[in-house]
N, CA, C and O of each residue as an XYZ file, in Angstrom:
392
protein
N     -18.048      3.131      2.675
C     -17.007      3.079      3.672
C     -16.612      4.481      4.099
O     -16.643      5.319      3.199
N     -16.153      4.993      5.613
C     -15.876      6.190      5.627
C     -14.576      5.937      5.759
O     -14.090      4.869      5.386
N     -13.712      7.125      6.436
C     -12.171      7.022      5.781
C     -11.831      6.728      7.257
O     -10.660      7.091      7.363
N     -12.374      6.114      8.817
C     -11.895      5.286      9.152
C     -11.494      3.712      9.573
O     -10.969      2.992     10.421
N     -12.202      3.779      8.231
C     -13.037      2.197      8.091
C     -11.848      1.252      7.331
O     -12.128      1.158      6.136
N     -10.577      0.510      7.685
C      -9.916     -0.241      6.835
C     -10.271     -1.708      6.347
O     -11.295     -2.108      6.899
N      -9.856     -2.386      5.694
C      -9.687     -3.435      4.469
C      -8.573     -4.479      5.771
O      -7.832     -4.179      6.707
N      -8.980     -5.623      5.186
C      -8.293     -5.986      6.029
C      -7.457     -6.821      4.887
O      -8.089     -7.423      4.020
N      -6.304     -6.839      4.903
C      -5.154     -7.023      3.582
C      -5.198     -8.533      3.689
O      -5.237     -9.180      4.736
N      -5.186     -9.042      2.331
C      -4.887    -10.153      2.203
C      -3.457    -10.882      2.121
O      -2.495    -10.197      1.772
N      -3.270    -12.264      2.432
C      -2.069    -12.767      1.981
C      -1.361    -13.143      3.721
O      -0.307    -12.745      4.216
N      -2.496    -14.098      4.337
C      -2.461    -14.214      5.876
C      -0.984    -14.864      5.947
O      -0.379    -14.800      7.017
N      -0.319    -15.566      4.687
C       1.037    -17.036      4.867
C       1.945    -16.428      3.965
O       1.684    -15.784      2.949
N       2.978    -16.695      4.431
C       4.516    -16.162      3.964
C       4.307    -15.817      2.786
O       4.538    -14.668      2.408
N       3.673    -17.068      1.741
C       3.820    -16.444      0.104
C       2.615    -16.066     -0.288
O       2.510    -15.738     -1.470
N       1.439    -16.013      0.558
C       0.538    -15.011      0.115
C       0.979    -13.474      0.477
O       0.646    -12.393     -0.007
N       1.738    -13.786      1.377
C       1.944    -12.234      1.521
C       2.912    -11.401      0.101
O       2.641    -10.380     -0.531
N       3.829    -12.147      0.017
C       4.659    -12.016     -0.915
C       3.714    -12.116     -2.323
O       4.628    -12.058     -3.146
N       2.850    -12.195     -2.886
C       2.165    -12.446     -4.009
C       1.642    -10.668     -3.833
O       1.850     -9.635     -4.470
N       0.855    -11.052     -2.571
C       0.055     -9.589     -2.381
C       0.945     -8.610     -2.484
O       0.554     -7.908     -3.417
N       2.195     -8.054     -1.922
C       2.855     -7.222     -2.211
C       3.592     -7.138     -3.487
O       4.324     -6.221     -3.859
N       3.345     -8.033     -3.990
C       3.856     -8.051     -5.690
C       2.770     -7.850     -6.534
O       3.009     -7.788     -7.740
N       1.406     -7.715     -6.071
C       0.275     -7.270     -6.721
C       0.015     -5.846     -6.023
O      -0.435     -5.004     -6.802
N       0.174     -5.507     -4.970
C       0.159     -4.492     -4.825
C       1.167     -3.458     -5.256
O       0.707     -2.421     -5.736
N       2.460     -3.585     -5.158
C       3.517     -2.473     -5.929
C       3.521     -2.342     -7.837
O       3.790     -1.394     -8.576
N       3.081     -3.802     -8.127
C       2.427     -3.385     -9.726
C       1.111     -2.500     -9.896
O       1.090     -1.607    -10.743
N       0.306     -2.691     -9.295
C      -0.350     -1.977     -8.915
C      -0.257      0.049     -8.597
O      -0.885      1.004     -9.053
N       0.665     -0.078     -7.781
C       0.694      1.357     -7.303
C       1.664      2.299     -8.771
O       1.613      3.437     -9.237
N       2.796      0.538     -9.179
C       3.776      1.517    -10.443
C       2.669      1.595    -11.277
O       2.642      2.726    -11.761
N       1.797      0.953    -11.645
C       0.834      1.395    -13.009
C       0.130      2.447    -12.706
O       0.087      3.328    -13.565
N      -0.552      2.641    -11.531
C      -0.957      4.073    -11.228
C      -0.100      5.283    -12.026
O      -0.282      6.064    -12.959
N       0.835      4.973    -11.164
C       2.025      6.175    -11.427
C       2.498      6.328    -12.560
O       3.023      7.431    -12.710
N       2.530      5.619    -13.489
C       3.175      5.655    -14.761
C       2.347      5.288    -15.690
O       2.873      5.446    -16.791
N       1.277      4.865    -15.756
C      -0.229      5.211    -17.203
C      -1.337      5.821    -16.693
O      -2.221      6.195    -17.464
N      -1.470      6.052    -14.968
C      -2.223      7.048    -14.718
C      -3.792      5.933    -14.025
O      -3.687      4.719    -13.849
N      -5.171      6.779    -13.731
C      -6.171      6.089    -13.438
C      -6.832      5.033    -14.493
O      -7.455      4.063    -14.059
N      -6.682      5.245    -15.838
C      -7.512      5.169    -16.603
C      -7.111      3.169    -17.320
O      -7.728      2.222    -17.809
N      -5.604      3.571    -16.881
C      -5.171      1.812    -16.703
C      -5.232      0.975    -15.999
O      -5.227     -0.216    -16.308
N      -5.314      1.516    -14.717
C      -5.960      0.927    -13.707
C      -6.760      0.312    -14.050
O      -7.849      0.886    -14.042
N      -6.762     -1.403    -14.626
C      -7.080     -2.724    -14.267
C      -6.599     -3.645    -13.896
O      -5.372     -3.733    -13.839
N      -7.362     -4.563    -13.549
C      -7.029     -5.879    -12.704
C      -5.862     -6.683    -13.983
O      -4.685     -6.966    -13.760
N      -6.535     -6.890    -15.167
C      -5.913     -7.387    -16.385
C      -4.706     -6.564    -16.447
O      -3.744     -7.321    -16.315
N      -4.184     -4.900    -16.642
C      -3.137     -4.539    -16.305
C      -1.975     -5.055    -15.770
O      -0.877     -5.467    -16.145
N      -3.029     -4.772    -14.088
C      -2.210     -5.466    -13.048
C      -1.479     -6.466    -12.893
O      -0.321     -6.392    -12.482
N      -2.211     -7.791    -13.282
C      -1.711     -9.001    -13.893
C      -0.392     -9.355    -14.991
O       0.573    -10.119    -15.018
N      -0.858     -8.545    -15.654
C       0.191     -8.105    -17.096
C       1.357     -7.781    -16.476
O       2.394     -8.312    -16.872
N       1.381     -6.719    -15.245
C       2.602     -6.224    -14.776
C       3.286     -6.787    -13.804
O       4.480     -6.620    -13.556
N       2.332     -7.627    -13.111
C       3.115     -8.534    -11.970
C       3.045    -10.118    -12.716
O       2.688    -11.147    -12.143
N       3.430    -10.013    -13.955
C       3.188    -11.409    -14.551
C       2.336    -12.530    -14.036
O       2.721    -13.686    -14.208
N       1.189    -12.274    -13.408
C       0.421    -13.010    -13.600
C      -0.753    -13.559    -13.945
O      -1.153    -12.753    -14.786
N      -1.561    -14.381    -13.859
C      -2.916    -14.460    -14.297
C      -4.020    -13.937    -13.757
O      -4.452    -14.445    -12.722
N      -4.690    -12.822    -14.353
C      -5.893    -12.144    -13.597
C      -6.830    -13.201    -12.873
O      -7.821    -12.691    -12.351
N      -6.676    -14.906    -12.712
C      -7.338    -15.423    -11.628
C      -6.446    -15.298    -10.475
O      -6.977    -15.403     -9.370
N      -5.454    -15.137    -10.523
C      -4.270    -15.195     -9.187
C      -4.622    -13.781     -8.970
O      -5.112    -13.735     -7.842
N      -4.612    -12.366     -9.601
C      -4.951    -11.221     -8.404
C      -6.302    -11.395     -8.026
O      -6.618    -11.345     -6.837
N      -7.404    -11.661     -9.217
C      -9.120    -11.765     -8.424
C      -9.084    -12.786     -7.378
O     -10.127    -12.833     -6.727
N      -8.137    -13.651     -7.020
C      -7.959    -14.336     -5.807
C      -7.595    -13.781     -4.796
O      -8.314    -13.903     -3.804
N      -6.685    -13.195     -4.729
C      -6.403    -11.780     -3.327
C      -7.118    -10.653     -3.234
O      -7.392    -10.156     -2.142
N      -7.434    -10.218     -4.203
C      -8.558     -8.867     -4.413
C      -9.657     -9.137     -5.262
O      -9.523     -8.917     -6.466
N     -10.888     -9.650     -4.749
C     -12.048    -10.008     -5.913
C     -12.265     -8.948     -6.404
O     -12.394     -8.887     -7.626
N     -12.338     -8.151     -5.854
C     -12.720     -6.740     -6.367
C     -11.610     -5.430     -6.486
O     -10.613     -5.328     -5.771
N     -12.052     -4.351     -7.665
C     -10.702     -3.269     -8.064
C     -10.304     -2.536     -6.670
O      -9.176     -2.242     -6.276
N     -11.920     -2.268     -5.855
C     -12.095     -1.060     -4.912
C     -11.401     -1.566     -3.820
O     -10.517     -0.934     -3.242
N     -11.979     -3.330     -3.340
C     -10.778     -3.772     -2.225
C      -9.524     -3.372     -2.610
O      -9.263     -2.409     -1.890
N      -8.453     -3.617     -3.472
C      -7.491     -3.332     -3.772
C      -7.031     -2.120     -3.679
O      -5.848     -1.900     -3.419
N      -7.916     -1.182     -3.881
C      -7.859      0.186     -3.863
C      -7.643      0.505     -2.411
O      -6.556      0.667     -1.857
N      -8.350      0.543     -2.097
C      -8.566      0.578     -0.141
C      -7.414      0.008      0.617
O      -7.087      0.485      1.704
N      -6.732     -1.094      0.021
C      -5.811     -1.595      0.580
C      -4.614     -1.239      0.609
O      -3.719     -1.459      1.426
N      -4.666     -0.331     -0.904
C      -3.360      0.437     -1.508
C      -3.311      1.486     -0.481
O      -2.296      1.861      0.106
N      -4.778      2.020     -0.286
C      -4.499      3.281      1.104
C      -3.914      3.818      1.800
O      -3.179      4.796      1.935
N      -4.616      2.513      2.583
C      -4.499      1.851      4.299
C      -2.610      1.863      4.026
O      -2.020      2.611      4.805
N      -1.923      1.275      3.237
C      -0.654      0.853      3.457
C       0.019      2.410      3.461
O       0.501      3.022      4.415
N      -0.126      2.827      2.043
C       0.317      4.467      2.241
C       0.081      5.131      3.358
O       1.066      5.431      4.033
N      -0.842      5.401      3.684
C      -1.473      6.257      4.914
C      -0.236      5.649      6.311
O       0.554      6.326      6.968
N      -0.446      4.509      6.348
C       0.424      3.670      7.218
C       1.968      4.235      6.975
O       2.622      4.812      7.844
N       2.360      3.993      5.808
C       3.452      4.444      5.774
C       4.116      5.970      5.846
O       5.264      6.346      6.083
N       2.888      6.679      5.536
C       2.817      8.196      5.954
C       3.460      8.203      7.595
O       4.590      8.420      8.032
N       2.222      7.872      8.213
C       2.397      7.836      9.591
C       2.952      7.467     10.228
O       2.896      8.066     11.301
N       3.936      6.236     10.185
C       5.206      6.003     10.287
C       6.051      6.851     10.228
O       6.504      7.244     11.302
N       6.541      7.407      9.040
C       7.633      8.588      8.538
C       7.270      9.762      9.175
O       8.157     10.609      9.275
N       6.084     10.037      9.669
C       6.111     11.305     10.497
C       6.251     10.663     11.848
O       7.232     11.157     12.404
N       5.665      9.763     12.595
C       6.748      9.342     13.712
C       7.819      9.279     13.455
O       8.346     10.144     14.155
N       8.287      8.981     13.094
C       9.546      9.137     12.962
C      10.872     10.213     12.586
O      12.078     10.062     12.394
N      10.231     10.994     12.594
C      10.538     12.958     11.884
C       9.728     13.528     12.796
O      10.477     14.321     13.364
N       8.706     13.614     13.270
C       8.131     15.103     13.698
C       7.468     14.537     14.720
O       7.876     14.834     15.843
N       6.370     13.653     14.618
C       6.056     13.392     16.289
C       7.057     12.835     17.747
O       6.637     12.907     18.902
N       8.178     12.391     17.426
C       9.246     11.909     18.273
C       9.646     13.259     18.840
O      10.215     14.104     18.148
N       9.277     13.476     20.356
C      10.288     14.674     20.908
C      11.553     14.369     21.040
O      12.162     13.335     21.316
N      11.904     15.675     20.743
C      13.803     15.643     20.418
C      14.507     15.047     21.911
O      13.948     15.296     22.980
N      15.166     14.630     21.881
C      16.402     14.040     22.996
C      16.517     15.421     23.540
O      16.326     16.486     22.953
N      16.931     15.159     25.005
C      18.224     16.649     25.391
C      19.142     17.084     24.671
O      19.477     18.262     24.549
N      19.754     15.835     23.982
C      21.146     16.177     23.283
C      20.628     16.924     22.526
O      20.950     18.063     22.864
N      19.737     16.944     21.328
C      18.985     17.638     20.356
C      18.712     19.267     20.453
O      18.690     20.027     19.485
N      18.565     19.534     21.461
C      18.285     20.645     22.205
C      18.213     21.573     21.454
O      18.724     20.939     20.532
N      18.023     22.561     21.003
C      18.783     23.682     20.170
C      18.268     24.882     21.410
O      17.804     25.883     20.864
N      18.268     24.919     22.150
C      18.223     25.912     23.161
C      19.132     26.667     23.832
O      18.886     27.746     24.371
N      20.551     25.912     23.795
C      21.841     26.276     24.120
C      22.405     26.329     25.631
O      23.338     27.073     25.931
N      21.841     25.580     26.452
C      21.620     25.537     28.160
C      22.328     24.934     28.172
O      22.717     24.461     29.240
């Protein structure tokens, strides 16, 4: 895959979505707090209390999941800089003093 190639996220209905984002933020806290090397699906499961057939059902695979974790960051990057730095300032904003 190259890096503008996205995943297309699972969890198309209200509570798949809600499953997926509860597999995905266990997900991103286990990153962050035991690092790469815990990074598993069984983990994952463990931390979003559920059964490693319920995440291999939204993510068959670690790397989809991975990719998906991305795409959302990256997304949310780019958001927050629209929103801070690509938005030109208002008139009111001005700091020019006219």
């Amino acid at each position: 895959m190259n890096s503008t190639t996205t995943t297309a996220r699972p969890g198309i209905y209200a509570r798949g979505t809600e499953t997926v984002d509860t597999i995905l933020r266990a997900a991103l806290d286990l990153l962050i707090d035991e690092g790469a090397t815990a990074f598993t699906i069984r983990r994952i499961a463990a931390r979003c209390d559920m059964k490693v057939g319920n995440v291999s059902y939204h993510f068959p695979r670690k790397e989809m999941l991975v990719q998906v974790m991305l795409d959302e960051l990256i997304d949310s990057y780019s958001r927050l800089l629209d929103q801070t730095v690509r938005i030109p300032p208002s008139p009111r904003r001005s700091n020019c003093g006219c």
